[in-house]
Each structure stands twice: as C-alpha cells, then as structure tokens.
N, C-alpha and C positions, 0 to 999 in steps of 0.2 A: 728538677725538684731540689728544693734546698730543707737540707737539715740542719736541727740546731744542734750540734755538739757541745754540754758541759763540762768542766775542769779538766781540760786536759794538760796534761804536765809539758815539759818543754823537749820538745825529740818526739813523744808520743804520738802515732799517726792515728789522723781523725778515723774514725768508722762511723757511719750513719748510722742513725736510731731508726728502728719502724717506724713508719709512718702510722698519723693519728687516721683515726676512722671518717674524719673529714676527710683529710687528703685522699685519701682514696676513694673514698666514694666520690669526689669529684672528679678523678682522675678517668675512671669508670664509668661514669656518668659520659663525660664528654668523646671518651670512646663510643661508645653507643652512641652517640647523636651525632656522631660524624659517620657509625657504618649506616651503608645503604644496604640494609637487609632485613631478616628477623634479629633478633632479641636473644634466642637460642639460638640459633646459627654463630653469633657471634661467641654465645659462651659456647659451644661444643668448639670450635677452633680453638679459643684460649686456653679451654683444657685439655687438647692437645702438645697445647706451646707447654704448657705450665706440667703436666705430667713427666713429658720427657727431659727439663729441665730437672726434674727432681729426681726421675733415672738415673741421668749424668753425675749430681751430686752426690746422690748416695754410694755410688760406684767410685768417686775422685777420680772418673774417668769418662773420656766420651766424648763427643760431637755436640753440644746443645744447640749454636747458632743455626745449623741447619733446618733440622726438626720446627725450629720455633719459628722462623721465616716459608718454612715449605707447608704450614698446620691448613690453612686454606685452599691449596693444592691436593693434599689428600683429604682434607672431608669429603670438598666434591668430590674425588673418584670412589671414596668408601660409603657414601650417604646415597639412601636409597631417592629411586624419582619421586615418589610422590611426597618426598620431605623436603624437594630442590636438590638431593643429587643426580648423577649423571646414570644412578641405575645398573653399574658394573656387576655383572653378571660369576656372584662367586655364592660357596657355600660354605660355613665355619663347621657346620656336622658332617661334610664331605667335601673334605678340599682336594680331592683328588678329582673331582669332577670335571671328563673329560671336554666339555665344552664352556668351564668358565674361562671368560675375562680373565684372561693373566695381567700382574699386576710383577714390574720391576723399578727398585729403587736401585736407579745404577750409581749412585752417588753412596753408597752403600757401607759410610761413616755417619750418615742419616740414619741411622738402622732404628734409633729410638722413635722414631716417628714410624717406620714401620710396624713395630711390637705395640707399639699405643694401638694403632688403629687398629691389629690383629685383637689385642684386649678388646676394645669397644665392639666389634665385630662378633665377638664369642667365643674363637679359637683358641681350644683349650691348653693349647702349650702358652699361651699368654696372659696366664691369671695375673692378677694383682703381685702374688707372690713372687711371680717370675719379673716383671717389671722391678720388682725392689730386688733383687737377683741378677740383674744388669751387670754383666760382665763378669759374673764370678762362676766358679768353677765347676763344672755339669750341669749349669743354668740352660734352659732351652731361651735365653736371650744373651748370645755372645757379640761382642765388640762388632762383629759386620756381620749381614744377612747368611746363614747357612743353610745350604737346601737339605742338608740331613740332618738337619738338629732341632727347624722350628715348621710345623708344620703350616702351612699358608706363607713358605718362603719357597717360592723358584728357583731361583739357584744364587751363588756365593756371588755377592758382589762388594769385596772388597776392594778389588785391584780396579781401577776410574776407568771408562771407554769398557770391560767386559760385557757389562748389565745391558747398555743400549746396543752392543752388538749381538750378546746370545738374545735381546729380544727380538733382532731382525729374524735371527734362526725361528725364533716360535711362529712370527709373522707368517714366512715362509710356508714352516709345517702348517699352520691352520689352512691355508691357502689350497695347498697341496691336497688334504686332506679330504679338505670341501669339496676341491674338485675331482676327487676319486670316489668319494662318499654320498655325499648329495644326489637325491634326485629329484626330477621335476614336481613329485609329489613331498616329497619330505627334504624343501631346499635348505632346510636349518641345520641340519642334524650335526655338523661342527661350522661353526659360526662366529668363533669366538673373535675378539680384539684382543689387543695389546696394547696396554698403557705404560706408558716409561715416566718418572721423574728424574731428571737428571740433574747435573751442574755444570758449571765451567771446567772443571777439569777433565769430565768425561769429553766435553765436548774438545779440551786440547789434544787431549791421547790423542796418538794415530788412529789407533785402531778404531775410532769412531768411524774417522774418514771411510776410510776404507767402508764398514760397514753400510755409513748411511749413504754413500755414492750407488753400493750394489743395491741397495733398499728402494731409492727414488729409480734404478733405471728399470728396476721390478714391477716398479710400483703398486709398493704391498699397500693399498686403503688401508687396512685395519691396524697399522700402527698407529700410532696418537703419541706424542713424546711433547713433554711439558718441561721446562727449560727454564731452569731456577736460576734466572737471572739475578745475581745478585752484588754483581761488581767487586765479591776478593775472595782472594784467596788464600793459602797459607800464610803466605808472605807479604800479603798487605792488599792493593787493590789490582784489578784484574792489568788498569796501567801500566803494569809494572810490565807485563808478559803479551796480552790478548786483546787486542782492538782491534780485529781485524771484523768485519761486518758479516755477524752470524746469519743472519735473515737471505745475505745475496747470497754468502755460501750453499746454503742449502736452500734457496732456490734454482742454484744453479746444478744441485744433483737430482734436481726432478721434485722437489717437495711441495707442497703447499705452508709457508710459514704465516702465521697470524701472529698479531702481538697485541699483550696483555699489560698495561702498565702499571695498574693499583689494584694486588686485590687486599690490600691492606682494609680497604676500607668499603668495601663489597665483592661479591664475588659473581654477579651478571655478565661481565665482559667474558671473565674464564669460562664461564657455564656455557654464553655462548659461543666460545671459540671449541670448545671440546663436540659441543654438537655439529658444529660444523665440517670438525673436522671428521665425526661418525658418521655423516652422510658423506664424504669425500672417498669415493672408494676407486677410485684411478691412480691417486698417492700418496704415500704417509705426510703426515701432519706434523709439524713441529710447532708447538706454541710456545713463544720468547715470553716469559713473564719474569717485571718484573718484582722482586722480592724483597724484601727487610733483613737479613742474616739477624740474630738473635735480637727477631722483634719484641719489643715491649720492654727488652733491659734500659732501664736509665742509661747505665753507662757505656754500654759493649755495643745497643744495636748498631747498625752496619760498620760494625769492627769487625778487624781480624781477631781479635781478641776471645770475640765471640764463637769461633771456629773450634778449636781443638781442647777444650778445658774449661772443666765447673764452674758456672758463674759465679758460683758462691755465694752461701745464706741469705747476707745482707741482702744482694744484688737480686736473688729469686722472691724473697721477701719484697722487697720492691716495686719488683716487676709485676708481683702477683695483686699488689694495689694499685697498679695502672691499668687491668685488664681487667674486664667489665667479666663479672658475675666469679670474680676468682676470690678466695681469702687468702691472706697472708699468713693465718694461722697455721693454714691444712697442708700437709702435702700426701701427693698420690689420690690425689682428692677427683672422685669423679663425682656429681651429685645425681641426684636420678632421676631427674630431666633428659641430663644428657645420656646417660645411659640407658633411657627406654627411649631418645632418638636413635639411637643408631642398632637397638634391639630390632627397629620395625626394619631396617636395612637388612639385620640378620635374617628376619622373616620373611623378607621378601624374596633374599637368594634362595633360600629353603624352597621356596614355593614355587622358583625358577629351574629349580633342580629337579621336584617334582613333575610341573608341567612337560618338561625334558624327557627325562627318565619314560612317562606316559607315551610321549610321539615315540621315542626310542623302542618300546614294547610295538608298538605299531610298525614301524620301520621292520623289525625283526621279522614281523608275518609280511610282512609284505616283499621285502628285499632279503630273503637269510643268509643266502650266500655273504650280502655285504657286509650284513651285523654281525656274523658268526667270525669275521676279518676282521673286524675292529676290534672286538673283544680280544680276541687271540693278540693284536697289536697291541693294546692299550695295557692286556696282561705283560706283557713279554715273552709271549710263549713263541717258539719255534716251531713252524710246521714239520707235521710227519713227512720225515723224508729228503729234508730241506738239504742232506748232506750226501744224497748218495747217488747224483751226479759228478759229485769232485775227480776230479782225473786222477789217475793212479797210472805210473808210466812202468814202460817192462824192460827192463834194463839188457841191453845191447841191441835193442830192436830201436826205442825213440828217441827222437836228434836231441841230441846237446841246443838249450836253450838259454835265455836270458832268464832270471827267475821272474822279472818282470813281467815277461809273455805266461809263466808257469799262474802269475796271479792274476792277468789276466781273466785266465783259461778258468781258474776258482770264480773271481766276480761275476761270470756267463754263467758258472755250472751250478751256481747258486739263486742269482739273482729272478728266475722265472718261478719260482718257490716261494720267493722272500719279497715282497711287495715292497715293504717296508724299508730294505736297502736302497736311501735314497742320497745321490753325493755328487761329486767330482773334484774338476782339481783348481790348480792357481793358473790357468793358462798354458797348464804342460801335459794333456789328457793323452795325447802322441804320446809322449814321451814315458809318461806316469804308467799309460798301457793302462786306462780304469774304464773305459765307455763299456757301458752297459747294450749291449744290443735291441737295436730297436725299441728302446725304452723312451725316446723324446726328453725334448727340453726343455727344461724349468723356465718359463719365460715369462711377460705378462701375458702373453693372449695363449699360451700353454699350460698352466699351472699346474698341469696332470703328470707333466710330464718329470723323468726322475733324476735326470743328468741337469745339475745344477752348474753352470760359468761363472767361479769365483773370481776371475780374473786372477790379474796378480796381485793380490790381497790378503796373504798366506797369514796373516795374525786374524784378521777378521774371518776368514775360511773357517779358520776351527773355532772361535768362539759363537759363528755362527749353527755351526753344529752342535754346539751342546745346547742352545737355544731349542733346536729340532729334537735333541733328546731331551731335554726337559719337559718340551710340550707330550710327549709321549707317543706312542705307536708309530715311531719312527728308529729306524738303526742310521743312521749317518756315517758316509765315510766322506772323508776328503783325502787330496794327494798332494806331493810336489816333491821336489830333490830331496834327501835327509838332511842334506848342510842346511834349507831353509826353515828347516823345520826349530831353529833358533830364532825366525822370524815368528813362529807360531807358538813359543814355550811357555809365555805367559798363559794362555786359553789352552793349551795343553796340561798343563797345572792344574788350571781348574777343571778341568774332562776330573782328571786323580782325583783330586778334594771332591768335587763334586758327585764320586760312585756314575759319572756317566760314561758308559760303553760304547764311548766314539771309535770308530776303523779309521784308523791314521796308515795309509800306503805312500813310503815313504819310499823313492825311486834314486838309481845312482848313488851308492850306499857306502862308495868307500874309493880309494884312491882306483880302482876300477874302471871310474868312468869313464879316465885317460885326459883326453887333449884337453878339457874344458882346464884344467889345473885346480890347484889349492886354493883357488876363492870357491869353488864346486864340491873341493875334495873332502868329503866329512875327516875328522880325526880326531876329538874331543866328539862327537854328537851322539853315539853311541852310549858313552860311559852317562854321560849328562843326565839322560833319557832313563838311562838302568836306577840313576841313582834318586828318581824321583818314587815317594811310596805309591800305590796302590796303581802300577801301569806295568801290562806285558811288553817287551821286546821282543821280534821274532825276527831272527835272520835266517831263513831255511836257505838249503845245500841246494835242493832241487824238487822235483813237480811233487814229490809223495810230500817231502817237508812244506813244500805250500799250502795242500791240501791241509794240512794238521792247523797249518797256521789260521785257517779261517774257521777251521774247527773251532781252534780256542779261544779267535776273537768273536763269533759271533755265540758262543756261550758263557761269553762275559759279562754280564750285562751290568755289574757294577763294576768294572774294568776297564778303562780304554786299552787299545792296542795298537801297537806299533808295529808293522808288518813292513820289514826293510825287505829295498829288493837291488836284484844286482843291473848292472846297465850290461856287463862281461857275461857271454854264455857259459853258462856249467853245465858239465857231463853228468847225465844221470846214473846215481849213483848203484852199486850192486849192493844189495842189503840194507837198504834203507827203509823207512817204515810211517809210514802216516801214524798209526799208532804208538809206536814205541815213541815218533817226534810228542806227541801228543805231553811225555812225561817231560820236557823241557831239554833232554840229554839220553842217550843210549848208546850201547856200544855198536858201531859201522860195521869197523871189521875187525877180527876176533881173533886174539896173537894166537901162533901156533902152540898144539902141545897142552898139557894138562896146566902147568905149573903157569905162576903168577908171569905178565907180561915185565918184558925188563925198561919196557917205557911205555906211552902214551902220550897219544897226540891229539890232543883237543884244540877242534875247530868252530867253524859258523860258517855258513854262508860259503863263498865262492871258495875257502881256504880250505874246505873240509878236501874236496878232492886232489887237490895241490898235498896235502896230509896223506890221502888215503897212495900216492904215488913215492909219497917218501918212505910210506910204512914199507913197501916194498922193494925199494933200495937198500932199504936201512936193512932188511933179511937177506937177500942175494948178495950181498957187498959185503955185511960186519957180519952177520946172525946176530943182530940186534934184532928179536921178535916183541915188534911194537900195535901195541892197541889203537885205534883209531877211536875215537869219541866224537861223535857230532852233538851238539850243546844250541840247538835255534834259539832256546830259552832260558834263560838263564833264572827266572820267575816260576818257571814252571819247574824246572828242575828242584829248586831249593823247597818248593812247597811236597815233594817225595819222602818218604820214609827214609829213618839216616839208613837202613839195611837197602834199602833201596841206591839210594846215593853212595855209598860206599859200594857197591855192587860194581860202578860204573866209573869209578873213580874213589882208589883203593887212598888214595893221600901218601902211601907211603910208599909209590914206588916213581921212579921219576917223571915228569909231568911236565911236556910241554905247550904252551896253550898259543893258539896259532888265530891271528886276528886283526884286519887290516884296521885299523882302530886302535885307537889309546889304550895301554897296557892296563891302567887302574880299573880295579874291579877284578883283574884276571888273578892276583896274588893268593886268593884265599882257593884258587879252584888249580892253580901250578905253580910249580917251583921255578920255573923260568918261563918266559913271553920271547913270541914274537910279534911283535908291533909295530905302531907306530908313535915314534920318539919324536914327530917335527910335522911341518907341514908339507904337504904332496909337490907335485912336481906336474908337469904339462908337456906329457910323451903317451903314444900309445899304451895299451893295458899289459901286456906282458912286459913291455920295456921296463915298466914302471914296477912289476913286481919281481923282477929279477934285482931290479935298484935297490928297494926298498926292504928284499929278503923275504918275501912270500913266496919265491917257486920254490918247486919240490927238493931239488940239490940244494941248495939252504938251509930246508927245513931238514932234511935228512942229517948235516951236518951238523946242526945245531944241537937236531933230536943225542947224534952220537956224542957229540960234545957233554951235552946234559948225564949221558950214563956214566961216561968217565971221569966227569967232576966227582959222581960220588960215591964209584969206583975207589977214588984214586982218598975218597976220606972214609973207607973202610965198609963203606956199602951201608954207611947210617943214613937214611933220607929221613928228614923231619917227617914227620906225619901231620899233614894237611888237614887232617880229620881229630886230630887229637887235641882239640882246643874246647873249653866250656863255649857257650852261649849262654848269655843271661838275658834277661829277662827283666828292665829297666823301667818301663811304666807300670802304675801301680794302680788298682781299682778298676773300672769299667771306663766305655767312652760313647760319645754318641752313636 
C-alpha cells in the first residue's frame, strides 16, 4: 500500500495518512474473495486479529504478532460445531466443569488472544473493560495467562515448553480418571481432550522434549497440540536457531503429525486435521500449521517486529482497512454478528454442561460409591481418617532408619485412603523409596494404574504434575535426588505461582549421601527452594517428623511441598512429636533446671540427633545446659504466633543452628551456623561429616565456643527477635 504523504519538511519522517474508504474496501473486498469459507468466519477471525491488537496498544505493551497470526487457530477451537467449529467442550457460567475440554496457550505471551476468545465466549473476568485493562494493575487480564487471576485460564503459562508440558499432565489425569471412573454404562463420564496452541520456542525448550517423548510412548489420544508455525522469533527467523525437522521429531516420539499449510485463507484443512486428530486415540496429535505472525499489518507481518511491541495507530489503522469486515475508525470493536456467533458457541457448552451434569445425577444412582469419590476429589476434600495409619515409632524399641524408608512407610500408610495420590519418580523409585504398593502402572494399556515412569525427565515430571493438579481430583507427587530438583525449579515455581499442592519427595538431601560426591551433593538447594514464596520445606529428624510431614503436605492444597529425605539412617529420636513437628519447630530436648537455657541448638533432619549428642556433652563436660530445637519447617514455624516462636527460640540467648546446607536463611533464626561453606566431597557419610563439621564433638565445641564469645562481651547477646517486620505491599492481590 502506498501513501501519499504532503509538505513534509526536510529531516521530517514520513507517517502514513489513513487510508480512503476505497483502499479499503478494496483491500477487504479482495480478502474475502481469496478466503475459502463463510463471510462471518472471516470477520470473526479478523476481530480477533484486530481486538488484540488494540489490547497491546492501549497497554504500550504486549505480544500482538501472535494473537493476530494464531486468530484462526482459536476460532476453530472456541466456535461451536454447528457454526464450523470443532465443538470444544467448555462452559463460561461454569468453568470449573469437571469434564470440559481443557484448553492451553502454552505460548503464553499470546495471552491476548486468549482473553479475546474468553470475552467472546462470556466469561466474566473478560468483559470489554478488562480487555482495555490489558496489563494493568488488578486487571483480571495480566501480561501472561494466570490460573488464579482469570477464570477460564488453566494454569500460568508464561515460562515457553511449561503449558505443552503441564498439558501432558491433564492428558494423563483425564486418562486416569476415565479409567477409574467410567463405566460400561456411563462410558463418558470424564471424557475430556486437550487442546494446546503452541510456538516455536515451546517447542525449543527442553522441557518439551522431555514431555512429549513421555506423552507419544503413553500414548495419550486426547491430546491435540496445534503448532504455530511461524518461522521467527525474538531474534529474527527461526534460521537463526531451529531447523531441525519438527514433524520426524515427533514422529519419532510416537505422535501422529499432520500438517496444515494456509489457514490464512480458509480454515478446512485445520478443521480437518483436528478431527482427525479427535478420532486418533492410540496417540497425541501435533498439527504443524503454518501461520502469518502479525497478519494483516502492511508492514510488520511475518516480522520480528511484529512479536514483542504495539504495532502502532498508524500500522493498526491500516491493518484494520485490509481486513475484510473491520473499520479503521473503531477500536475494541466487536459487531453483533460476530458476537451472537460465538454466543451460540456459548450456548452450546451451557447445554453440554447440562446434558453432563444429567448422566452425572444418573451415574450417582447408579454407581454412589464412584460419584460420592469424585466429588470428594474434585472438592479437595480429604477422607475421614486418611491420617491415622501414619506410623508413629517408640523410641528405644524401632531400628534407626533412612528417613527415606520413614516416607516411604507414610506413602503406604496413606496411599489405600487417598485414591487420588497418583505419581512417581525420574527413574530413581529404588532409590527415591515412593512405590505405592500394589497400586499398578500408568501405562498405555493400564491407565488405572497409579505409579507413573517419568523417566529421567525431572523438569517435565513436575510440570507434568501440575498439569494433573490442574485437571483436578488428583494429588500428585513426584521424586528424585534434591540436587536435581534444580533440573525441575522452573515447574516448581510454577507448582508456587500456580496455588498448586504438588508432593515433591525429594531423596539424598545433603552431603549425606556420601560416595556419589558434589555433583549429587545438594548445598545451595535447600536455601533456593525456602526462598521461593508460597512452598513448604520439610526436612524431618525421623519416623514421627515424617509422619507430620505428609500431614502438612497433603492439607496443602494451595501449597506445594517439599519433603527432603535423608539417604544416612537416623536414630529415632526420644521426645519428638508428629504434632508439635506439625508447628514447623519445637523444642526436642528440654535444658535442665527452671532457668533460661545457656544455649540452643537448632537442627533439621539428620543433624538434629548429631545436636541432640552434643547437647549432652556439652552438660557432662562444661555444664553448658543446652536446648535442643528441631526446626523440619522453617514455613511452618514462622506462620506460629511471635508468643509461640519466642517460646521455642528466645533470640536472646545463644543460638546455634546446625544444617548440612548453606548457611543463608539460617541468620535470622541463629547467631552463628554450622554449614556448608563450599561444595561436598566423595567419601563415605560419617567421614564426610566429621570433615565437614556436622558430628556431635564439633558441634559440642562450637556450641561451647558460641557461649563464651559472649560470655567473654559481657553476656549482651543481640536479640534475634527484637527486630520490626514490615509490611511492604500495599492494597489487596489476586
């Protein structure tokens, strides 16, 4: 398109004038008689393209080339059948409805293409208001997809490769569910798919890999994953980085690939490759389409340019007079045509929800047991009683254990109660100590069964599991060493963000392990893990702290949990409490004598009774009477009353904190550490903690050391507790 620019001075840079109401209507014109479709069809895509472009603009922030390139990709999946879409089974007045068609945009800087179709759809966190609200602050439409902030969004898919991996995990749960749930007479009753749109970067991530290798050798049918082929990326064309041949890739992890070349200019081939791929139920589907990145701009489409930043007035004005049935005038402009097409789409999930809901009332008389299960799963309710198998050990009576074996003994004394705990590990279930007893294998010709083989896949593991807790009426755990749990921290992250209460058993938890050495030996992964928001840490001492520990991961359910375990047997300890573990910290064992203790020794895990051996040196040797603290949680503890927490840990008397693990973190809770300052070594376990300064005549010395430091500065010990907290965010959040 050429414009005519008048008087411009000399330096002065040209800007296009709108176009006259010819040019566009011819531009429009010749669009339409190049699509091979309906008339509406075309304009409900355009105002798609053209909505979200105006999003991005009015925000000076955002994604537009996406959305605008991917606008015929999600019609079809959001436009009902008998309008020519694919009939995706959702509901805008109940989108918690446990059998629809889940629906991920794992490209998830595309996000404005998701809130358009949630608008057009009905869903009420996406009025018009909230579209001109794009990005701004308590808006229910932020910068990438939030599963707690926009309702008809499944979970966060910011970070590229999460979205198509947590949607393996839903694949999975549906799979699972069907096959627990279903019966001969009511074979529907969870039935759902999963649809993915993705891009080129989800599909460079690793963590794809990983994902859709375990997906094809599952072979989950009900995935569908559409593949926005669109040749660039941040940095210019995909040349630069990606040419390796997507279609043999994942035919060669078990897939069915189809490919889609133009749906620029109808949308029959994608219609039917998606059907095809809906009757395909032996293995997921990936359809290669390709795309336009911000179609219809004169100047930006298939730029990079187009990718990360507002086209810009001129450039949307433009666009909007090459795009058949749009104005240049309008923006945010839906007309109401297109808005009573995609209303019949609404009505129809409504009436899909219903017809459901109906068999479901049927099912219930018929099967109660089953339905009375679901509900309770889908709630998140915990059955009666689900806890009062946990072993409880009697101290000088049961052997000194690995705490591995202690959780174990919890995943057995739990798991016949708990249906829904369904997991495993990265190829270390030995090792990890997580097999579920007679519980069977998640396989393709088992899908009942609950012990899942992630391989070694430890990034896709967990974001496969949050996938499973998103779909709902599922608890997921997975396992593997704690050092790889660095392999998993991105989808760990999003477990936190996300309020989803994944069990992360995390095995061989500290320089402990012994011979494997410092590529095995966590020493940063501890602090790492404490210092993300909304996730428990659990290091328990022994079998009673185990027990606690599944206490409080499995009545987390907006929490993930971190449940380290040791590789080194610990001695069960005398005075220890599933209960009292329960508050994060309590006191073990209890300095002699009325008066205040003249030190403390705070531990975790395997160090606690290494602690509780010093405490008793330190009295037979100095009359140093030292308080013992065992601390599994460090989350749980600080959420205690400060009467509570000063109880247990006075701040002002000396304070050793004892922890094969990096010191940070330990500062606000002791006056001195013992840690680790470097990385491990590759010698048996006690060799190692004699080296290192974790046995008890170390600690005893150290403990003595710490009284007579301040002893010796007149018996002033800073007071650990004696500090404000404030209180730095302001207003409410989602």
């Amino acid at each position: 398109m050429v414009y005519i620019v008048k008087g411009l001075k000399k330096g002065e840079k040209k800007m296009p004038e709108p176009p006259t109401k010819r040019m566009h209507t011819d531009h429009q014109t010749a669009q339409l008689n190049s699509y091979k479709g309906d008339a509406l069809e075309l304009k409900c895509i355009n105002t798609i393209r053209t909505v979200a472009a105006d999003m991005v603009q009015k925000a000076n922030s955002g994604h537009p080339g996406a959305p605008m390139g991917c606008a015929p990709l999600a019609h079809l999946l959001w436009a009902s059948s008998s309008a020519g879409g694919i009939g995706r089974n959702h509901s805008a007045s109940n989108p918690e409805w446990w059998n629809r068609d889940r629906f991920v945009l794992s490209n998830g800087h595309a996000c404005a293409l998701q809130y358009v179709m949630l608008h057009l759809s009905g869903y009420v966190d996406c009025s018009m208001d909230q579209l001109k609200a794009f990005r701004q602050m308590g808006s229910a439409t932020p910068g990438h997809p939030e599963n707690f902030c926009t309702s008809g969004v499944e979970v966060c898919t910011g970070p590229l490769g999460q979205g198509i991996s947590n949607a393996v995990g839903m694949a999975i749960a549906a799979k699972h569910l069907g096959a627990t749930y279903n019966t001969s007479d009511f074979p529907s009753i969870i039935s759902s798919k999963t649809y993915v749109i993705c891009g080129d970067g989800c599909l460079q991530e690793g963590i794809s890999a990983e994902a859709c290798s375990l997906a094809g050798h599952l072979g989950l049918g009900d995935l569908i994953v559409i593949y926005d082929d669109n040749n660039i990326t941040i940095d210019g064309s995909t040349d630069l980085a990606f040419t390796e041949d997507v279609k043999k890739r994942y035919e060669a992890y078990g897939w069915q690939v189809l490919t889609v070349d133009d749906v620029a200019n109808g949308l029959d081939d994608l219609r039917a490759a998606i059907e095809e791929g809906k009757k395909t139920t032996d293995k997921p589907t990936l359809i290669k389409t390709r795309t336009a990145i911000g179609f219809g701009s004169p100047n930006k489409e298939g730029k990079a340019s187009s990718h990360g930043a507002p086209l810009g007035t001129s450039e949307i004005e433009a666009m909007k007079s090459r795009l058949y049935g749009m104005d240049p005038e309008k923006s945010f402009f839906v007309d109401e045509d297109v808005a009573a097409y995609y209303k019949q789409q609404s009505e129809e999930g409504d009436k899909a929800e219903v017809e459901w809901k109906a068999d479901f009332a049927k099912y219930k008389k018929a099967h109660p047991g089953k339905a009375t299960e679901l509900e309770r799963r889908f709630n998140n309710e915990l059955p009666e009683g689900v806890f009062d198998d946990l072993p409880t050990h009697v101290f000088g009576k049961d052997k000194a254990n690995a705490t591995r074996k202690f959780s174990q003994a919890c995943i057995n004394a739990v798991a016949p109660k708990l249906p829904e705990l369904v997991g495993g590990s990265a190829d270390l279930s030995g090792s990890n100590c997580c097999l579920i007893k007679d519980a069977g294998h998640f396989q393709r010709d088992s899908p009942d069964g609950r012990m899942i083989h992630f391989g070694v896949r430890e990034h896709a593991m967990a974001a496969i599991c949050n996938g499973m807790f998103a779909y709902g009426g599922m608890r997921p755990f997975c396992a593997t060493f704690l050092q790889f749990a660095g392999y998993a921290l991105g989808a760990m992250r999003c477990s936190a963000l996300s309020n989803f209460g994944v069990i992360y058993i995390m095995t061989h938890d500290s320089i402990g392990l012994g011979e494997d050495g410092p590529t095995h030996q966590p020493v940063e992964m501890l602090e790492s893990l404490r210092a993300m928001p909304n996730i428990n840490v659990i290091r328990a001492a022994d079998a009673n702290e185990m027990s606690a520990a599944y206490q409080i991961a499995l009545k987390s359910v907006n929490t993930p949990t971190v449940i380290c375990c040791s590789r080194g047997t610990v001695a069960n300890l005398e005075h220890s409490s599933s209960d009292k573990a329960m508050k994060g910290a309590y006191t073990l064992i209890q300095e002699d004598g009325q008066n205040a203790p003249d030190l403390v020794l705070v531990g975790t895990g395997t160090e606690v009774m290494r602690c509780v051996d010093a405490a008793k040196a330190l009295l037979s040797e100095h009359s140093i009477r030292a308080r013992v603290v065992s601390m599994p949680c460090q989350e749980a503890f600080l959420e205690q009353s400060d009467e509570y927490r000063r109880s247990i840990l006075p701040g002002n008397i000396p304070t050793l904190s004892v922890e094969a693990s990096s010191e940070h973190g330990w500062h606000r809770f002791s006056h001195a550490q013992i840690s680790m300052t470097r990385f491990g070594m590759s010698a048996p376990l006690e060799e190692l903690y004699v080296k290192f300064g974790f046995d008890a005549e170390n600690v005893a010395s150290k403990g003595k050391a710490l009284v007579d430091f301040y002893k010796n500065l007149g018996g002033n010990v800073p007071d650990l507790n004696a500090r404000p907290t404030f209180v730095n965010f302001k207003g409410s959040a989602h």
